[in-house]
C-alpha positions in Angstrom: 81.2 110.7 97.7 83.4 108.9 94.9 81.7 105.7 94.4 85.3 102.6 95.2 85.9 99.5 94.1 84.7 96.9 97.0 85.1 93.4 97.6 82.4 90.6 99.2 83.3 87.1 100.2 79.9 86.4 101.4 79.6 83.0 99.2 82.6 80.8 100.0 80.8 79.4 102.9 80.5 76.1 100.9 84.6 75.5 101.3 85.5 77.6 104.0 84.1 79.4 107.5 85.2 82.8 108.2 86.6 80.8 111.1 89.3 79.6 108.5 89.9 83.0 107.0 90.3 84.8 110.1 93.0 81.9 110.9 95.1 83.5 108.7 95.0 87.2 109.8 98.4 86.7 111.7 100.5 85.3 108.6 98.4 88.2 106.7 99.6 90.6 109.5 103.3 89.3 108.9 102.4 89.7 105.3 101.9 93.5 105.4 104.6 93.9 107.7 107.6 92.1 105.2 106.2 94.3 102.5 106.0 97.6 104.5 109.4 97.1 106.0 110.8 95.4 103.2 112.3 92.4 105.0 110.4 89.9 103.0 111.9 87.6 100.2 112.3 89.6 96.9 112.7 92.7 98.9 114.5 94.1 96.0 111.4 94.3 93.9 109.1 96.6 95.9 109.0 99.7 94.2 105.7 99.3 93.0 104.1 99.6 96.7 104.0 103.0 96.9 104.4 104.0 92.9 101.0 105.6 92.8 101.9 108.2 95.5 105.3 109.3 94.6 105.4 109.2 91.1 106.9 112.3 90.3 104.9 115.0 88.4 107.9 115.8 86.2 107.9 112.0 85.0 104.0 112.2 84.0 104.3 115.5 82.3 107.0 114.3 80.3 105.2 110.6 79.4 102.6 113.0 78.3 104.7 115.1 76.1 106.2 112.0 74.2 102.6 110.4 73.9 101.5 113.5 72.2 104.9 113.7 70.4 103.9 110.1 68.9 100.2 111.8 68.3 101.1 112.5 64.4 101.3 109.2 64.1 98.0 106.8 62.1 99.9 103.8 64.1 102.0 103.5 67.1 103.2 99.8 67.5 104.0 98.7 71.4 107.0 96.3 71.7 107.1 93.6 74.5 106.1 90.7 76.2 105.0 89.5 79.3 104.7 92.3 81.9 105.8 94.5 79.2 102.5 94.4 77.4 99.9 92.7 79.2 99.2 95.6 81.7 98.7 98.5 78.6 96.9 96.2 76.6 94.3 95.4 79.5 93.7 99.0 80.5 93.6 100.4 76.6 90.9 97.2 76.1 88.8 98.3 78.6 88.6 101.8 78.1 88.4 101.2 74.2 85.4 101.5 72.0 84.6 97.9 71.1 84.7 98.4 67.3 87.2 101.5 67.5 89.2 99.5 64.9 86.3 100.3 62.3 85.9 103.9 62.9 87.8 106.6 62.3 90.6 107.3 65.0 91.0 110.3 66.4 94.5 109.6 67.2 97.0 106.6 66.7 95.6 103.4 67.1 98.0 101.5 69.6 99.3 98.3 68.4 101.3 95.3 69.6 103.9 93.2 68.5 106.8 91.1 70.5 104.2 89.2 72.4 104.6 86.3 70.3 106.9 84.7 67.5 103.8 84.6 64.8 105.7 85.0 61.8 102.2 85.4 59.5 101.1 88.2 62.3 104.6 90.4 62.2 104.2 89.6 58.3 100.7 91.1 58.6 101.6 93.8 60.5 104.1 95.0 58.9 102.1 94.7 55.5 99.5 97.2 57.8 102.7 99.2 58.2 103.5 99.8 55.1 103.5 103.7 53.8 101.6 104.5 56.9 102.9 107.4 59.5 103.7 104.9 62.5 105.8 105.2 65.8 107.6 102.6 67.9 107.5 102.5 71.5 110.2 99.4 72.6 109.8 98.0 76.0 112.6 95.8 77.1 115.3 96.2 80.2 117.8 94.0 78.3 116.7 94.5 74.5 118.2 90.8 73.7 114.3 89.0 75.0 114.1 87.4 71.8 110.4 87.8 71.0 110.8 92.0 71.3 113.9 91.7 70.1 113.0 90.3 67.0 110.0 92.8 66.1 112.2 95.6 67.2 115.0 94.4 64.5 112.4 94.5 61.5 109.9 97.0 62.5 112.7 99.6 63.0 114.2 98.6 59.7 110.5 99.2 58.0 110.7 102.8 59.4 113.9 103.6 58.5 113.6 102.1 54.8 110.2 104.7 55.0 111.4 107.8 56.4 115.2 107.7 56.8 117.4 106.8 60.2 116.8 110.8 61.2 113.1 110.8 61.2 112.9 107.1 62.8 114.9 108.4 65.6 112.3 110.5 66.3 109.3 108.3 66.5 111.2 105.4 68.4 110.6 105.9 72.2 112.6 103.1 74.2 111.5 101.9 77.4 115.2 100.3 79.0 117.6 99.9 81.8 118.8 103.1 83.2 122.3 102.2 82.0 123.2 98.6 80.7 122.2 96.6 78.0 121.4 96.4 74.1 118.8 98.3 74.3 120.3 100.9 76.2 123.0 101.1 73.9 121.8 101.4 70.9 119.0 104.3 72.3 122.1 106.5 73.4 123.6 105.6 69.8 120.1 106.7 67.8 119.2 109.1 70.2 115.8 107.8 70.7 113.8 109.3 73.6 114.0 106.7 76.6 112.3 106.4 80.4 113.6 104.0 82.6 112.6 100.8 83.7 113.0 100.8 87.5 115.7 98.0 88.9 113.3 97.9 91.6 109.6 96.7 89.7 109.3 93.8 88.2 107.6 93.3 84.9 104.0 92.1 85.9 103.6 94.9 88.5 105.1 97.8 85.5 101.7 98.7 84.5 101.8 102.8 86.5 105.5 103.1 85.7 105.9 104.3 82.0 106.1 100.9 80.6 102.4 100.6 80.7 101.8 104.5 80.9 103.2 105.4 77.7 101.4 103.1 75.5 97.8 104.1 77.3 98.7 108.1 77.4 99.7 107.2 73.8 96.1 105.4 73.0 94.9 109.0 74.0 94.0 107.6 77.9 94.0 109.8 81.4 97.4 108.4 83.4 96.5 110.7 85.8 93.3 109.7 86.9 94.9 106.0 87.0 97.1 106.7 88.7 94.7 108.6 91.2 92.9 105.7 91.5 95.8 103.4 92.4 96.7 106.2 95.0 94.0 105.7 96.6 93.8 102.4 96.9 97.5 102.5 98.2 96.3 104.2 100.9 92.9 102.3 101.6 95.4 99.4 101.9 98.4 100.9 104.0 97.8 99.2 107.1 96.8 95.6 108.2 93.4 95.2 109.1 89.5 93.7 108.4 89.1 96.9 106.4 92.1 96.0 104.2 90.2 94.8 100.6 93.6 93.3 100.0 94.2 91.5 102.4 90.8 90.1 103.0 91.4 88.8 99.2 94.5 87.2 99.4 93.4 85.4 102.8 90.0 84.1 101.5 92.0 83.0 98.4 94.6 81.4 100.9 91.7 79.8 102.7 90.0 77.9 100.0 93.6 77.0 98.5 94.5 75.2 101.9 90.8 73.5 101.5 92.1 71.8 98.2 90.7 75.0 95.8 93.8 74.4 93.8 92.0 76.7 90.5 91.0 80.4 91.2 89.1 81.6 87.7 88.5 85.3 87.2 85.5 86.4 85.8 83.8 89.0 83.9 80.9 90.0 82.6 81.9 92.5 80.0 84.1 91.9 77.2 86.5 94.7 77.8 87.8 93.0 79.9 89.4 89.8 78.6 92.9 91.6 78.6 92.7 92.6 82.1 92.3 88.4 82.7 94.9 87.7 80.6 97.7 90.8 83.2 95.6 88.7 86.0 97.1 85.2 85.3 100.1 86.5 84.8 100.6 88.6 88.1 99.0 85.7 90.0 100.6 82.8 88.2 104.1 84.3 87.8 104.1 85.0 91.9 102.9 82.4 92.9 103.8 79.2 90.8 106.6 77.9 92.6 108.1 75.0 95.0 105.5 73.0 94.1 102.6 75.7 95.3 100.6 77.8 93.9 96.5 78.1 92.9 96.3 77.9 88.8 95.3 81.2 87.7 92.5 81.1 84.6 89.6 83.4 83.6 86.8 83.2 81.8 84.4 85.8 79.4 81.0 85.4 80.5 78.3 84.9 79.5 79.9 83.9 76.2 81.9 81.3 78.1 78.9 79.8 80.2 78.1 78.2 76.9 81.6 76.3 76.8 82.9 76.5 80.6 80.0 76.5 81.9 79.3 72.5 82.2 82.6 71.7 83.3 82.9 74.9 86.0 79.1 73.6 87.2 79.3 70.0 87.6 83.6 69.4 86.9 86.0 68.4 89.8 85.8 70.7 92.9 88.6 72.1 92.4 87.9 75.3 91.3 86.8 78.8 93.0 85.6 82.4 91.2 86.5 85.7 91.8 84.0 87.6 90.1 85.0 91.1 88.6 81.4 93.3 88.3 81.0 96.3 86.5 78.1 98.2 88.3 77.5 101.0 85.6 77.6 101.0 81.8 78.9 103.6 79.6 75.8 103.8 77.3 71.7 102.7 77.8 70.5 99.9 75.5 67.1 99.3 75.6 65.2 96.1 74.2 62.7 96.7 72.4 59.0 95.6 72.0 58.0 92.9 69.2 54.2 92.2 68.3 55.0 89.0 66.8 57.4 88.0 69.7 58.6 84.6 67.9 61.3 84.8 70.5 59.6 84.8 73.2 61.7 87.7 74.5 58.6 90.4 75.5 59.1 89.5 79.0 62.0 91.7 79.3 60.8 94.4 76.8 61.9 97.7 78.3 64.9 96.6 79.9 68.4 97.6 79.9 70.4 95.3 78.2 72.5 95.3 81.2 69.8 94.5 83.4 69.6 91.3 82.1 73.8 90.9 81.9 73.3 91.5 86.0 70.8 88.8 86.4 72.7 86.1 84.3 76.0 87.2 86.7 73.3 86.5 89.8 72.1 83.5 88.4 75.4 81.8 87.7 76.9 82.9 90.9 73.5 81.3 93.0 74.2 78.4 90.4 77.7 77.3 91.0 78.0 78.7 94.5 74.7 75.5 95.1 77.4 73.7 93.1 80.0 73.8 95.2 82.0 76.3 93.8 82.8 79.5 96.4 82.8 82.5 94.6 84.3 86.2 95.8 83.0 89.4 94.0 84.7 92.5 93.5 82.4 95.3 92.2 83.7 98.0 90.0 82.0 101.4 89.9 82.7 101.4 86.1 85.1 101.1 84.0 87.4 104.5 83.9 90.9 105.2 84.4 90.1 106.1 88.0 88.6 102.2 88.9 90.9 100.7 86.8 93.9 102.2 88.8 92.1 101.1 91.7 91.7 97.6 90.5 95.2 97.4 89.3 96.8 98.1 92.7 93.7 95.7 94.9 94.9 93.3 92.6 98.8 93.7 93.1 98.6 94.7 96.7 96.8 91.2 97.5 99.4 89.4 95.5 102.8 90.2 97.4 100.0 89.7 100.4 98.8 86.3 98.8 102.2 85.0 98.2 103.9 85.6 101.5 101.0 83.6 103.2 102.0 81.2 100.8 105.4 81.2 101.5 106.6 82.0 98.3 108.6 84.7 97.2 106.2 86.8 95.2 108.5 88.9 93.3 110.8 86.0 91.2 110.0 83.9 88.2 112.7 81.3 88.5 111.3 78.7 86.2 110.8 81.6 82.9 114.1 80.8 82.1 113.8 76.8 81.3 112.3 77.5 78.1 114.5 80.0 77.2 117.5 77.9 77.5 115.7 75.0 75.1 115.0 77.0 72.5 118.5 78.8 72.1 119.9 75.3 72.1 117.9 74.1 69.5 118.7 77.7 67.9 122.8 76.9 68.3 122.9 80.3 69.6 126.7 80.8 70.3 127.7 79.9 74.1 125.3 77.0 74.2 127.3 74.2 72.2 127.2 71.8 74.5 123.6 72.5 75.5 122.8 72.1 72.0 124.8 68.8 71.8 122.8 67.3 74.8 119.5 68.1 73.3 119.8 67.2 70.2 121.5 63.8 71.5 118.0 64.0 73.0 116.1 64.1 70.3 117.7 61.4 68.0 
């Protein structure tokens, strides 16, 4: 039998009872049913519940054919921000080689841009760029999100100064709105290839519809077996109950936040998978960070971040809980070897894995700051494949609509992205916001 991700919330005792969790099995209950019936708040953005099982075999064939269409490429840059690029770049981090960027590729190398406004790293990038073979895959329902929007506008005009408007249109791919906006617009104009963005998925939960797919198919990934995985998690979580992974998260999480755990920090033990932290805080943070609730969202690498966290995660305000995200098998066997001299004194653990010792530093800490008051929850990951990752995708995005309708939040909005938004194009003068740009900068005399 297929080994499956599993959780254990065996050490929060020191906050909470199981007493406490189990209190929240009815409002967990209700949970699962607003979701399943769609009667919740943000009922228009479910349409990543049952993605895994009803994603249409035409689609994935055809997200296959324009990965490999893009497969000529030395570069393919991914535009977008937020949900738009966090999901691809976790998955593609974890399933890359860890120094794939100084070895020869057997495909493109996938690239980002539009996740920031760097101006020396678009400078840099397009400098990379420049007489290379590269593709563009643009990811953005509106194509006016200024970030995206602004790589878009010079990397397109890179590859058409390189190959011509006629080729370019070939190696732009645009992920859009079925039928409104910019973006839309000007794909229909070019004739670029385009998939949809679905009116009915927001952003952070995008990563199985082809705004994540594309970009990992592209980085020469299996979309099928992720999205096998995240089938069957779909249906391991399809109905209310102890044996619900889900749910049993997002009520121990609910638990200790209603025990004043205000801080919930993901952690991992192997460095592919910072990126899947970073998708993490945003699904979490994004759902539930508003009325004036919602746990902070952080994670940590360890054990490279034990040596800068750790003080302040072992002996800091209790505050804070862990989830603990554990890889039980490597890809490769790393042995450490045998040292007459032994001037470090390390001959006490010649012969193990290297992972051996990587499992006993994740068992120490957790002993550690478990007798330090902090509860921790694990979730243990078979390994890291498509297949667990879909699986882990899906735990974690199931137990967030969960999470924030015990929380009585609507898990599927993001009212407060826009605040910045409007700043900035004041200060920019964009044209509509005159008198928001004369209140501000009446402000800032």
């Amino acid at each position: 039998m297929m080994k499956t991700l599993k959780i254990e919330n065996c050490n929060v005792e020191c906050a909470v009872s199981q007493a406490d969790i189990a209190a929240l099995k009815g409002k967990a209950a209700e949970a699962m049913e607003k979701l399943h019936k769609g009667n919740g708040a943000g009922n228009d953005f479910l349409g990543w519940l049952n993605l895994p099982g009803t994603t249409d075999e035409a689609l994935i064939a055809d997200i296959e054919a324009a990965a490999r269409a893009l497969q000529g490429c030395e570069y393919v840059v991914a535009i977008g921000i937020g949900g738009s690029y966090l999901g691809a770049k976790a998955v593609i981090e974890a399933l890359s080689d860890s120094f794939a960027c100084f070895k020869p590729a057997n495909g493109p190398r996938v690239l980002f841009a539009g996740q920031n406004i760097g101006e020396d790293y678009l400078y840099e990038l397009m400098e990379l760029l420049k007489g290379k073979k590269f593709g563009i895959i643009v990811i953005s329902k509106s194509g006016t999100t200024t970030e995206p929007a602004i790589a878009f506008r010079m990397l397109k005009e890179l590859l058409e100064a390189q190959v011509g408007k006629a080729e370019a249109s070939k190696l732009i791919v645009a992920i859009t709105d079925a039928k409104k906006g910019a973006l839309r617009k000007l794909a229909t104009e070019e004739g670029y290839k385009t998939f949809v963005i679905a009116d009915n998925v927001g952003g952070r939960f995008s990563v199985l519809t082809p705004v994540g797919l594309l970009p990992i198919a592209a980085a020469g990934f299996d979309i099928r077996a992720l999205l096998a995985g995240a089938k069957a998690m779909e249906e391991k979580t399809a109905t209310s109950g102890d044996d619900n992974i889900s749910e049993v998260y997002a009520m121990t999480r609910n638990a200790l936040y209603n025990a004043g755990k205000k801080i919930e920090i993901l952690v991992n033990y192997n460095p592919k998978l910072h990126y899947f932290g970073e998708w993490w805080k945003q699904l979490y943070g994004e759902s539930e960070g508003k009325d004036g609730k919602g746990i902070f969202p952080a994670a940590v690498d360890n054990s490279t971040d034990l040596h800068s966290m750790g003080q302040w995660i072992q002996d800091g305000e209790r505050t804070i809980f862990e989830t603990v995200i554990s890889v039980e098998e490597q890809k490769y066997t790393a042995v450490i070897p045998t040292d007459e001299a032994n001037l470090d004194g390390l001959n006490y653990i010649a012969g193990k894995r290297v992972d051996e010792v990587n499992k006993m530093a994740e068992l120490g800490t957790q002993i550690a700051h478990v007798d330090g008051n902090v509860p921790n929850i694990k979730v243990t990951l078979p390994a890291l494949t498509e297949y667990h990752l879909g699986e882990l995708i899906y735990f974690f995005e199931k137990a967030c609509g969960i999470s924030g309708y015990i929380l009585d939040v609507n898990p599927f909005n993001q009212p407060g992205v826009e605040a910045y938004k409007k700043n900035m194009f004041a200060l920019l003068n964009k044209p509509g916001y005159e008198a928001e740009s004369a209140a501000i900068q009446a402000r800032l005399k």
